[in-house]
N, C-alpha and C positions, 0 to 999 in steps of 0.2 A: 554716215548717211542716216538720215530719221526715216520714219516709218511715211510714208509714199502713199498718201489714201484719194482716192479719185471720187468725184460724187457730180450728181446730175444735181444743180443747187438748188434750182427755183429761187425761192430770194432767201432762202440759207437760213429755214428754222430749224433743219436738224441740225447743223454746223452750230448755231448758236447753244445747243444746249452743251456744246463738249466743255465750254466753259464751266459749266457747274458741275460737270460727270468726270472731266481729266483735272490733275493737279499742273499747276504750271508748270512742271519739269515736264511732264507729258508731252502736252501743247506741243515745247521747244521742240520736241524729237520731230514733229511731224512740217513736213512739205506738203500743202493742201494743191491737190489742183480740183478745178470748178470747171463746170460747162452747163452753158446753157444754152437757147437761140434766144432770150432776151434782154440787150444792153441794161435796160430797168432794175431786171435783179441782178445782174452782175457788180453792177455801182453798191448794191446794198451790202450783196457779199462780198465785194472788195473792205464795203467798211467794214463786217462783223470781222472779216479777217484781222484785218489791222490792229483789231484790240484785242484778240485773241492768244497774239506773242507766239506764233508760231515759227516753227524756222525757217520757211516760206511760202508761199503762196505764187498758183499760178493761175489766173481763170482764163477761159475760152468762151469766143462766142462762136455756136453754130449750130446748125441742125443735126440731131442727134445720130442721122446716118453718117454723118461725117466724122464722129467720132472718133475711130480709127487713122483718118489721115491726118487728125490736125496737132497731133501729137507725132517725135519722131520715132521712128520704127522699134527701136532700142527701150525707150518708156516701159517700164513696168510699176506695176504696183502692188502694195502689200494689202489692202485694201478698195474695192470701189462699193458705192451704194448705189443702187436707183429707186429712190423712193416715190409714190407717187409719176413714175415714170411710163410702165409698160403701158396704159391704158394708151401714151400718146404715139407709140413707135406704129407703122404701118405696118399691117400683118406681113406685108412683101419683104419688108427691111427687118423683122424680129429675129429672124434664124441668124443672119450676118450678121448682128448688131450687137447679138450673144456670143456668140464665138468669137468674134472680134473684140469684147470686152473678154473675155476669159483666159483668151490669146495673152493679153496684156497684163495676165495677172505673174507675180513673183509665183516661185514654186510653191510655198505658202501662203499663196493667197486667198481672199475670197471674195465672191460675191456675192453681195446683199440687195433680195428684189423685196419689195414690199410695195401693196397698194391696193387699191378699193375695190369692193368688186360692184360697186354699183358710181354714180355720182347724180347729187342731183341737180348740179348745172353742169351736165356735162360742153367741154367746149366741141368745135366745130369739128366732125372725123374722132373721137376719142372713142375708144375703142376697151371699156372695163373687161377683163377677165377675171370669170368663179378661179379659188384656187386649184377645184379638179382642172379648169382649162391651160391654168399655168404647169400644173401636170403633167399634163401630156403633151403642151409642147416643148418642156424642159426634156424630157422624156427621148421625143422624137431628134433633138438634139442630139444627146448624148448617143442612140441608137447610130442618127449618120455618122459620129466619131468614132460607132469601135465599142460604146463601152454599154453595159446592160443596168448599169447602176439607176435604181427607183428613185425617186426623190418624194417627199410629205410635207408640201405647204402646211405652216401653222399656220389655225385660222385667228381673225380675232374679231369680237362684238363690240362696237360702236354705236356710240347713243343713236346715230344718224345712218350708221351704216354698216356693212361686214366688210374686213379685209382680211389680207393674207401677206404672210411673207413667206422668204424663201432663203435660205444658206446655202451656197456652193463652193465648193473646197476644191483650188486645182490642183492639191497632191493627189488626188483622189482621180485624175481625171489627166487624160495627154491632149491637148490642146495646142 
């Protein structure tokens, strides 16, 4: 079985780069699955996939709260991303939407948050988090599970903007 990596696509720039960052033996290992709610980029990242050579691909369309049922219960993964994602989750649905991705992670897995803390078009409801805000509610997370573990967004300067990301290890964490 290949390495199992989940990502929230948008229309698949960071998936495009693994071509230049993975050797093609790499690629083969892995089984990409994709999610989005828009058919638009799923067509795109159906095609980056394709020429990618990976050892499959699976993508989904839906809305991001749904992420949890549209995969079967069993699905784990050694990898998921959300990049550019958390500004669009509804603050009602971020607590489930974490846990329920972390849920699905292999025992060595992780997950990768990354995204802006500002935008300047932001769309309709999008909701930017500073990375002290990602903070505390990773934070308060982990607290309802049991576990006291701090987490420290890296930040990063953008010509345009600031972001942040985040690393979570579920060996580190029962879920």
């Amino acid at each position: 079985m290949g390495s199992d990596p989940s990502s929230f696509c948008g229309k698949g720039q960071i998936i495009s780069q693994l071509n230049e960052n993975l050797t093609i033996e790499n690629r083969k290992k892995i089984i990409y699955h994709g999610y989005d709610i828009n058919v638009d980029y799923l067509k795109i990242v159906k095609q980056i996939t394709d020429k990618m050579e990976f050892m499959g691909s699976d993508l989904h369309i839906g809305d991001l709260s749904s992420f949890d049922d549209i995969l079967p219960k069993d699905t784990k993964f050694d990898f998921v991303t959300c990049t550019n994602v958390t500004h669009e989750i509804h603050p009602q649905k971020f607590f489930e939407i974490i846990i329920g991705v972390l849920k699905r992670l292999n025992e060595d897995g992780q997950l990768f948050l990354y995204d802006m803390e500002s935008l300047s078009n932001p769309e309709l409801g999008a909701l930017p988090l500073k990375a002290n805000d990602i903070k505390c509610l990773i934070e308060v997370i982990f607290k309802t599970v049991g576990s006291d573990f701090k987490v420290s967004p890296s930040t990063w300067i953008h010509r345009t903007c600031k972001g942040w990301s985040l690393f979570l290890y579920k060996h580190k964490h029962k879920f």
